[in-house]
N, C-alpha and C positions, 0 to 999 in steps of 0.2 A: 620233636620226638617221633614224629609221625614216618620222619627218613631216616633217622637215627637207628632206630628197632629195627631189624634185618641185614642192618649193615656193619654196627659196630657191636663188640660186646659190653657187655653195661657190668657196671660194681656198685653196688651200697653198703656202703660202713657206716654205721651206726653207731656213735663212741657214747655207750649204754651210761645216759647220767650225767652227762658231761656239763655242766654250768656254762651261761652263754657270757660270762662276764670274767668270770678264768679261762675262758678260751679269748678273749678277746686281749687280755691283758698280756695272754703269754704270744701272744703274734706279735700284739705292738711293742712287747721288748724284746725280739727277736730272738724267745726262745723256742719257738718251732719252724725250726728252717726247712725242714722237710716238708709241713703241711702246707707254711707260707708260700712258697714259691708258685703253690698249686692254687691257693684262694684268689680268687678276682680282684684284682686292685691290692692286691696278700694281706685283705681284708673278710673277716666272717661277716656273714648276711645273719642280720638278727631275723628273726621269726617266732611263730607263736606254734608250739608243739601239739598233733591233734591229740594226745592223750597224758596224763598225769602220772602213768607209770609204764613199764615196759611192753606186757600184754594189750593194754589198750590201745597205745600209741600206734605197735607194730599191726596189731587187725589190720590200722586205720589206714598207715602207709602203704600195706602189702592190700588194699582195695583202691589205692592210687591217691591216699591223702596223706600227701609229705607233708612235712613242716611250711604253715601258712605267710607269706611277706608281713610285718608285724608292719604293715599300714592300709588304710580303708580299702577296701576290694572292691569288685571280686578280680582275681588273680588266676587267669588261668592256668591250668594246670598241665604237667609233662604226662603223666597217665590217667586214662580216666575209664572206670564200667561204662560199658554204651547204657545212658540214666535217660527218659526222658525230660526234660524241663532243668536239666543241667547246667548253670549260670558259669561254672567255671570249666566246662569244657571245651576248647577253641579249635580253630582247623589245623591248628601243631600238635594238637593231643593225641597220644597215641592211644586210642579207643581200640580197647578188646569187649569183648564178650561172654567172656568166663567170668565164676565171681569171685577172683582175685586176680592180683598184678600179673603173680607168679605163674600161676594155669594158665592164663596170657600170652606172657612172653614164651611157654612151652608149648601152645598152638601155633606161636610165630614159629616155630625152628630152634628156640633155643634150648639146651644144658640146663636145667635150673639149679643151683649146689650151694647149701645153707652151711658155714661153718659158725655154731652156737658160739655162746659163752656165757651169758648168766641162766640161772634157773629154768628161766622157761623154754628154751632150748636142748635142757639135756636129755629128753626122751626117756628121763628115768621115773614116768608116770603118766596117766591120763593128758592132764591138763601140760606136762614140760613136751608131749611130744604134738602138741596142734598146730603148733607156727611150723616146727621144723618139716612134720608132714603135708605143708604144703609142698614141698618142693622134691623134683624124682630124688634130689641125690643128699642126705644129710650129715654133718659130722658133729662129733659133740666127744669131748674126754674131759676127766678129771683135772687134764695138766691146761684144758680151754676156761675153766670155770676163774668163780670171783675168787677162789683161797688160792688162785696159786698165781707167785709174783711173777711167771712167766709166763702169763696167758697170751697174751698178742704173739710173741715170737715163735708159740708153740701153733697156734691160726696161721701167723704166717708160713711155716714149714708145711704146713698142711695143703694151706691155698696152693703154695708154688708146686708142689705133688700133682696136685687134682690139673692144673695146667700145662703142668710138663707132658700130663698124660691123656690131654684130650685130642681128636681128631682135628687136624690143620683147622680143616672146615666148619667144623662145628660152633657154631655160635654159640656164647658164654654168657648168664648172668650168675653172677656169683653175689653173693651176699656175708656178708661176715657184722657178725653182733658182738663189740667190740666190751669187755666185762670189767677194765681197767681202774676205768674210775669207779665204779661200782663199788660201794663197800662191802667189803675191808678193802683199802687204798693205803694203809698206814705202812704198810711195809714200802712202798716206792721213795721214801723220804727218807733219808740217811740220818741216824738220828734219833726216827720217832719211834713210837715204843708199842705194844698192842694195850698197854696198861692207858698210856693218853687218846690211842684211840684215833680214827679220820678226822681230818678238818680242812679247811679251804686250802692251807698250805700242801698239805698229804694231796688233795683233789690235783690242786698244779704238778707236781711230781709227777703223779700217773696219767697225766697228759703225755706232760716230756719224756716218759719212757717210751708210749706209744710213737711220739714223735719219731723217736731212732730209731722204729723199726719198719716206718708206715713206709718207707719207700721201696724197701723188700716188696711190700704188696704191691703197692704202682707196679714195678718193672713188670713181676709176674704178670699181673691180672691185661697191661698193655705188650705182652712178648709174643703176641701172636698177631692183632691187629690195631686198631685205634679204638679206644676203652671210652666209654662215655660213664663217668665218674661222679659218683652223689656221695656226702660225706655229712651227716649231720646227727644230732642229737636226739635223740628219741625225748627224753625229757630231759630238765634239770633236778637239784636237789637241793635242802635247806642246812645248813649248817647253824644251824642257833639265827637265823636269818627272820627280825621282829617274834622271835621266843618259837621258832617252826621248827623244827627238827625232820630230816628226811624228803620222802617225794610222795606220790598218790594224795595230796592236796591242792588246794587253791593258791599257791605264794608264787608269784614273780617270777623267786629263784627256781621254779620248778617250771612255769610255763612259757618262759623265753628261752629259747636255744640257737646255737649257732648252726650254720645253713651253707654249704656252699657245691655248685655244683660245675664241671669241668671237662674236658677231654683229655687224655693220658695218650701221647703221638708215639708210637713204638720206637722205642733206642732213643728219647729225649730224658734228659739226667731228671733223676729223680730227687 
């Protein structure tokens, strides 16, 4: 990362929620042919999530603690605060010196541009506008949020905007927090009803919608140079999972998530 930063521009999508076990199963039955082609081996990397719900997680990542390798470490890391006595920061690591990712990569030269999608992004209070104020440039609407069945394709019209209309030169990290799986998810399943409510089935659905639209974003976010590409789960969630309902606990289903990270070659099919 440490030549990466300067040269490419960088993406992080964060598919807010996303279970690392219905992402796994919908790759292996090739129903994300958009995401597969991009996953290493068009396999997810399991990993262990730094935070139990969205706010914590995102601090964690945007201070350079992505999602950790879910085997004995320590695991160097792609970004990291200049820390003294730092065991996972390596001579790849792209060591800044601000105290986030974000202030970082914009002392490097970059764009920094947040497009939200659940709560704590939409700026419509104290605490939804902390993450997005990290970054110079933020966006957030109604039609980005968890109640509406068109939130992804409504981020992606946005991203390709914010890109259409940056300077040749200008180096890009874009970030989009992706609200899909997020409950309410029951509309994405044909069928289901708001009276039955989300459930692992509805959670697979608003994968696979994201999936049809996720290569909209690839193109944009690589139609200017070569895109260095992170794609992973902030946390998971419990569906009735040993009697757990939800996320911000201790269960599995919440603390393993899917991980994968990539280069995006400008004009390579999405």
């Amino acid at each position: 990362m440490s030549r990466v930063v300067g040269h490419d521009d960088l993406l992080l999508v964060t598919l807010d929620t996303l279970r690392y076990d219905v992402a796994v199963e919908l790759a292996a039955a090739g129903r994300l042919p958009n995401l597969a082609r991009h996953l290493p081996g068009g396999r997810w990397e399991e990993r262990h999530a730094p935070g139990s719900f969205t706010y914590a997680s995102h601090q964690a990542m945007f201070a350079g603690f992505l999602p950790t390798p879910a085997a004995p470490g320590p695991h160097p890391r792609l970004f990291a605060a200049r820390f003294e006595g730092s065991e996972s920061t390596a001579g790849r690591t792209f060591v800044f010196d601000t105290p986030d990712l974000v202030s970082g990569l914009a002392d490097a030269g970059y764009r920094t541009v947040c497009i939200g999608g659940v709560g704590f992004f939409n700026k419509r209070g104290a605490l939804g506008s902390v993450l997005p104020g990290m970054f110079q440039e933020s966006h957030w609407e109604p039609e980005f949020g968890v109640a509406s069945p068109t939130s992804f394709e409504s981020q992606v019209a946005r991203a390709e905007r914010i890109v259409a209309e940056l300077p040749a030169g200008q180096r890009l990290f874009l970030f989009v927090n992706v609200p899909s799986l997020h409950q309410p998810n029951w509309f994405h399943l044909p069928g289901a009803t708001r009276e039955a409510g989300d459930s692992r089935q509805t959670h697979a659905a608003a994968l696979e919608y994201v999936d049809r639209h996720i290569g909209r974003l690839f193109a944009a976010a690589s139609s200017r140079r070569r895109c260095f590409t992170i794609v992973c789960s902030d946390h998971g969630t419990a569906y009735g999972d040993d009697g757990w309902t939800g996320h911000r606990l201790g269960h599995e289903s919440v603390w393993t998530v899917p991980y994968a990270h990539f280069f995006l070659d400008p004009g390579a099919p999405r």
